[in-house]
LUMDREN-700126 format. One record per residue: y, z, x of N, C-alpha, C in turn; residue in one letter. Coordinates in Angstrom, 1 decimal. Atoms other than C-alpha are relative to their C-alpha. Example, Ala and Ser with C-alpha at 12.3 -4.5 7.8 and 13.67 -1.06 7.14 Angstrom:
# residues 2
n_v  n_w  n_u  ca_v  ca_w  ca_u  c_v  c_w  c_u  code
-1.2  0.0  0.9  -4.5  7.8  12.3  1.2  0.0  0.9  a
-1.1  0.0  -0.9  -1.1  7.1  13.7  1.1  0.8  -0.8  s
//
This chain:
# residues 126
n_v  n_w  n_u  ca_v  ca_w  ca_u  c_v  c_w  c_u  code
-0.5  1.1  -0.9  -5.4  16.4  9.1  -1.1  -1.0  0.3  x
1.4  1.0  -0.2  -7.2  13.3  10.0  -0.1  -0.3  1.8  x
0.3  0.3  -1.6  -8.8  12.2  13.8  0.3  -1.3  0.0  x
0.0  1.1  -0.1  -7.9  9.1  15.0  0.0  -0.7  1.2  x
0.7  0.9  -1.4  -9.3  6.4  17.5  0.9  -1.5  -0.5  x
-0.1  1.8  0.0  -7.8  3.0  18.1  -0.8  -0.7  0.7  x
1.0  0.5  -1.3  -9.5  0.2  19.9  0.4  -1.4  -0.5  x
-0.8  1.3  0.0  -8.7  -3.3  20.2  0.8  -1.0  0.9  x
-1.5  0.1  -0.8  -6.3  -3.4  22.6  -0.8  -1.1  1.5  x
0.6  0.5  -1.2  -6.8  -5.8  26.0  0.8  -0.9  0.6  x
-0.4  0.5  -0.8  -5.7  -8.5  28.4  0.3  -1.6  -1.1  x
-0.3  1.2  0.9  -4.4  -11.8  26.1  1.3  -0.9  1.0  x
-1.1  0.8  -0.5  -2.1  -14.7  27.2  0.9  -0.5  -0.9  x
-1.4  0.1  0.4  1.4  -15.2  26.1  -0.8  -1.3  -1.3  x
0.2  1.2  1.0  0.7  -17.1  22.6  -1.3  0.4  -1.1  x
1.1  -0.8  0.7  -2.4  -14.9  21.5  0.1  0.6  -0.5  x
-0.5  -0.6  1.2  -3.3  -13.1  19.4  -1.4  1.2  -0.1  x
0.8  -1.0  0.5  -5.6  -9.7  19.0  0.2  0.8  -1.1  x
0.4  -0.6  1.2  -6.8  -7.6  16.1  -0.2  1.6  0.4  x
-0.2  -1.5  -0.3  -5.7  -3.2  16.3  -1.2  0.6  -0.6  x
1.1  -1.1  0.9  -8.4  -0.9  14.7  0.1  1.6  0.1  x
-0.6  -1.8  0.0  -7.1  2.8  13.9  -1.0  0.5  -0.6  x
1.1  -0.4  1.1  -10.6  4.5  12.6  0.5  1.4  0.0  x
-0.4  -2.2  0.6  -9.9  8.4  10.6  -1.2  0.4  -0.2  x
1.5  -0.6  0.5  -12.5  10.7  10.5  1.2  1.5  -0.7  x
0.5  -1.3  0.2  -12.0  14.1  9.0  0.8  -0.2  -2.0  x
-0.4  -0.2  1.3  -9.5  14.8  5.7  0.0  -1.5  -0.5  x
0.4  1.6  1.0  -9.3  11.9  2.9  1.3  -0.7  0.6  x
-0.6  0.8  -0.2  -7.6  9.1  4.6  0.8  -0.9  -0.6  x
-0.9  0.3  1.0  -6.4  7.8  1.8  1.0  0.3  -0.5  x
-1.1  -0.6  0.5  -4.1  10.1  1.4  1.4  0.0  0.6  x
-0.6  -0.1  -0.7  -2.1  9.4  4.1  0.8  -1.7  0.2  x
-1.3  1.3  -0.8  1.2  6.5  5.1  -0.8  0.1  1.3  x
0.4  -0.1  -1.3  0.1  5.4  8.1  0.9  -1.1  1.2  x
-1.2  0.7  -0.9  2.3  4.1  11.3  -1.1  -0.9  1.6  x
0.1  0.5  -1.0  1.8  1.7  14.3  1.4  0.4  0.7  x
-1.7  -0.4  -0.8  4.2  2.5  17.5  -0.7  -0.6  0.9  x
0.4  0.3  -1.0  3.9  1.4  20.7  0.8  0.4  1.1  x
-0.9  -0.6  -1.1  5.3  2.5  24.2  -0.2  -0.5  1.2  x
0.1  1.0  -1.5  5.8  0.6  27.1  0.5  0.7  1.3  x
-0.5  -0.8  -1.2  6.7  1.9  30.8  1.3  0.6  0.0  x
-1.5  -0.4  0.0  9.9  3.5  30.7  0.4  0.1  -0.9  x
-0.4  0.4  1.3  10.5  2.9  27.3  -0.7  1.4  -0.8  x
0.4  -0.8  1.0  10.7  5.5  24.1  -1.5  -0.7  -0.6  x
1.6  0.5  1.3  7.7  5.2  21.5  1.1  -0.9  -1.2  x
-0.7  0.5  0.8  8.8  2.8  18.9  -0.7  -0.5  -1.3  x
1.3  0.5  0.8  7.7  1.9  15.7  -0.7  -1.5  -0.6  x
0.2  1.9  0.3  5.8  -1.7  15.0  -0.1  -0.1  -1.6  x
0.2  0.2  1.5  4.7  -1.1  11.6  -0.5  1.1  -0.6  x
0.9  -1.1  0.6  3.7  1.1  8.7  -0.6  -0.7  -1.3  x
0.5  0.3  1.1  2.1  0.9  5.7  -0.8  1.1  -1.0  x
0.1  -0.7  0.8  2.0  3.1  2.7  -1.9  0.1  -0.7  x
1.2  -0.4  0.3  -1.3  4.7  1.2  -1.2  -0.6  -0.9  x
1.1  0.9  0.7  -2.5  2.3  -1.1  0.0  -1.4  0.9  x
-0.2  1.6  -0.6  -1.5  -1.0  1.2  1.1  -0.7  -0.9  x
-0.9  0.6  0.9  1.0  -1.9  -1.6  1.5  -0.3  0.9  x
-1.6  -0.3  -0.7  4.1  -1.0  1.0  -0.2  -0.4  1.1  x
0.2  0.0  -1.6  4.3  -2.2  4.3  1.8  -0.1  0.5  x
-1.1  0.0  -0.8  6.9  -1.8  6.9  0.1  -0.9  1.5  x
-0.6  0.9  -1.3  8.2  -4.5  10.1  0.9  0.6  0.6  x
-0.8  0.5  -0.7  9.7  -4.0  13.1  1.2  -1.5  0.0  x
-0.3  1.5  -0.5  12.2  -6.8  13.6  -0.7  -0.4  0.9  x
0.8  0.3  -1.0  10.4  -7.4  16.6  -1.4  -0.7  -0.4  x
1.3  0.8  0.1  7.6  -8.5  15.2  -0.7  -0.1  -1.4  x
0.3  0.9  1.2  8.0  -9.7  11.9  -0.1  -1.6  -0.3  x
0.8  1.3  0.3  6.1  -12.8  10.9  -1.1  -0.4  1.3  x
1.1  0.6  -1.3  3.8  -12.6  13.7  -1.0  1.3  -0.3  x
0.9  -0.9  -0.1  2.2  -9.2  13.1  0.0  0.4  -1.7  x
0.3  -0.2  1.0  0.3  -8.2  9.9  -0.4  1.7  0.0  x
1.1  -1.6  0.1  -1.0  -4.2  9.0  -0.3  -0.1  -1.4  x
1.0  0.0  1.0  -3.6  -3.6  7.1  -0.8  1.4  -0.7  x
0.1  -1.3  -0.3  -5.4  -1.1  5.9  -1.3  -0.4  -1.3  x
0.8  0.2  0.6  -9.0  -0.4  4.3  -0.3  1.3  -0.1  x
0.2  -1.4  0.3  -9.5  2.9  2.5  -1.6  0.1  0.1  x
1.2  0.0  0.6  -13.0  2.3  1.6  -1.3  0.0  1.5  x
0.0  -0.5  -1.4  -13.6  2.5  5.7  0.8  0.4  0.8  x
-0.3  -1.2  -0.6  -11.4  4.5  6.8  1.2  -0.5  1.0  x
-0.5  0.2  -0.9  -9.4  2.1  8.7  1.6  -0.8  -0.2  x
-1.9  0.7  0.1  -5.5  0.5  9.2  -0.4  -0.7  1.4  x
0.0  1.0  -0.9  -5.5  -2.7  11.2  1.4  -0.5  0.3  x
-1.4  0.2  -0.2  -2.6  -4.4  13.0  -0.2  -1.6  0.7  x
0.0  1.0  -0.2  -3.0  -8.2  13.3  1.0  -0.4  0.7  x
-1.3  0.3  -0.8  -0.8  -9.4  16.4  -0.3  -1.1  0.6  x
-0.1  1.2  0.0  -0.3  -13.0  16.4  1.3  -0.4  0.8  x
-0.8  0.8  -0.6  1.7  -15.3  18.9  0.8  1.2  1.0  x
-0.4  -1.0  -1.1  1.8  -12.7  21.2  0.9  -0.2  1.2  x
-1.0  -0.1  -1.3  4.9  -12.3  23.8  -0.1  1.0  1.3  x
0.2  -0.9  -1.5  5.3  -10.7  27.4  0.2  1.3  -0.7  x
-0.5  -0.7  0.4  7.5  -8.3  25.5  -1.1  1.3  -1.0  x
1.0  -0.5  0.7  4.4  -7.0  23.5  -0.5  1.4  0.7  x
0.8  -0.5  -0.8  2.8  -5.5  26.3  0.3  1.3  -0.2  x
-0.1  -1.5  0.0  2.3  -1.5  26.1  -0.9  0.4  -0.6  x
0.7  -0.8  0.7  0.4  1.2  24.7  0.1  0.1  -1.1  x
-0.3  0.2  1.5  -0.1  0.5  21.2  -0.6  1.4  -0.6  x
0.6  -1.2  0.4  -0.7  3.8  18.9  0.0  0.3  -1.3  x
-0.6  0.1  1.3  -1.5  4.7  15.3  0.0  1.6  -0.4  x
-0.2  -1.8  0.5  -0.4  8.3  13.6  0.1  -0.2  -1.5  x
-0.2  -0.4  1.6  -0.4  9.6  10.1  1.4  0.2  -0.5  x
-1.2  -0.4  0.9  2.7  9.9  8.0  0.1  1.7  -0.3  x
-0.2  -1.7  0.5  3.6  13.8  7.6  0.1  0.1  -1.5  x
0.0  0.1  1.6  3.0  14.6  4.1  1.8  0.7  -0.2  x
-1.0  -0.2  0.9  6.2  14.7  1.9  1.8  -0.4  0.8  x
-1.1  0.8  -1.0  8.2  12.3  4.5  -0.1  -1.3  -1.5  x
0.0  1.5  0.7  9.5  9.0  2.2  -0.6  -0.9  0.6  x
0.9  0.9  -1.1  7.7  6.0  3.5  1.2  -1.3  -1.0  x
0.9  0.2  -1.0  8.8  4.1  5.1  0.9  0.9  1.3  x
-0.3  -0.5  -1.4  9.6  6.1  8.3  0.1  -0.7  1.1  x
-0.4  0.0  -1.3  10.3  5.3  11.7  0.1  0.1  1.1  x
-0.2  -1.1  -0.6  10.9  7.9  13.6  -1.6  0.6  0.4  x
1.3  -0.5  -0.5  7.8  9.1  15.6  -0.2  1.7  -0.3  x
0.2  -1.4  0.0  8.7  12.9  15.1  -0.6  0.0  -1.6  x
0.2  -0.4  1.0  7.7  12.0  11.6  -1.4  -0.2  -0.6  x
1.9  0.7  0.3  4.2  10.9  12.1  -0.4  1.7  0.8  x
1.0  -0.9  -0.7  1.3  13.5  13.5  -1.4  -1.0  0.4  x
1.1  0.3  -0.1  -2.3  13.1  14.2  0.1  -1.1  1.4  x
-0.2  1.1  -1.2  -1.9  10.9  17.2  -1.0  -0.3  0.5  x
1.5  0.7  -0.5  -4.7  8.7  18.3  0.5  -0.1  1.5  x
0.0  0.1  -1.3  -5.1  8.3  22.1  0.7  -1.5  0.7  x
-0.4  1.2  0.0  -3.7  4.7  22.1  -0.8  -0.8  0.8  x
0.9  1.3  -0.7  -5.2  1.3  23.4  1.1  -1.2  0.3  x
-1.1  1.2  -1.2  -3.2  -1.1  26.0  -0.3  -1.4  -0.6  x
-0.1  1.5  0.0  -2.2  -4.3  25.3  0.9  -0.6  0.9  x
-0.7  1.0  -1.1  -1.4  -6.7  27.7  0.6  -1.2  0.2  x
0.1  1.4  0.4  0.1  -9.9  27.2  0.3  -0.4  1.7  x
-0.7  0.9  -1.8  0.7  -12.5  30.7  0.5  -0.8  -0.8  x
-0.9  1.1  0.2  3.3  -14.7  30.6  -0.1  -1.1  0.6  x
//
């Protein structure tokens, strides 16, 4: 399995825009789909984006297609999540997990990710 840290995450105003950083340390990173979710007060976990193991595949939310990009850099270890024209609606605990090996990608469903990083808050004001 791999460890995983986000960081990124902070206080922005409605129209902004910050950059996610999911760093893996342990098994080969590359080996792994990898997911963005996010979870807001009261709200399930949901998912924003994924993006398959080479970066060739990516997956959108409706919610936040053409505004948010994922990324991903095997060669450091990391999957980014570019979140442009930021809304109120943004706001929550953003999180990134690994794909369970021998799930299809693209997934969705949070029971089908692992590894769970500790997540990093984003805030937007309106």
């Amino acid at each position: 399995q791999v460890q995983l840290v986000e960081s990124g995450g902070g206080l922005v105003q409605a129209g902004g825009s910050l950059r996610l950083s999911c760093a893996a340390s342990g098994r080969t990173f590359s080996n792994y789909a990898m997911g963005w979710f996010r979870q807001a007060p009261g709200k399930e976990r949901e998912v924003v984006a994924a993006i398959n193991w080479s970066g060739a595949g990516t997956f959108y939310a409706d919610s936040v297609k053409g505004r948010f990009t994922i990324s991903r850099d095997n060669a450091k270890n990391t999957v980014y999540l570019q979140m442009n024209s930021l809304k109120f609606e943004d706001t929550a605990v953003h999180y990134c997990a690994a794909l369970k090996p021998s799930r299809g990608f693209p997934q969705t469903a949070p029971q089908n990710y692992y590894c769970w990083g500790q997540g990093t808050q984003v805030t937007v004001s309106s």
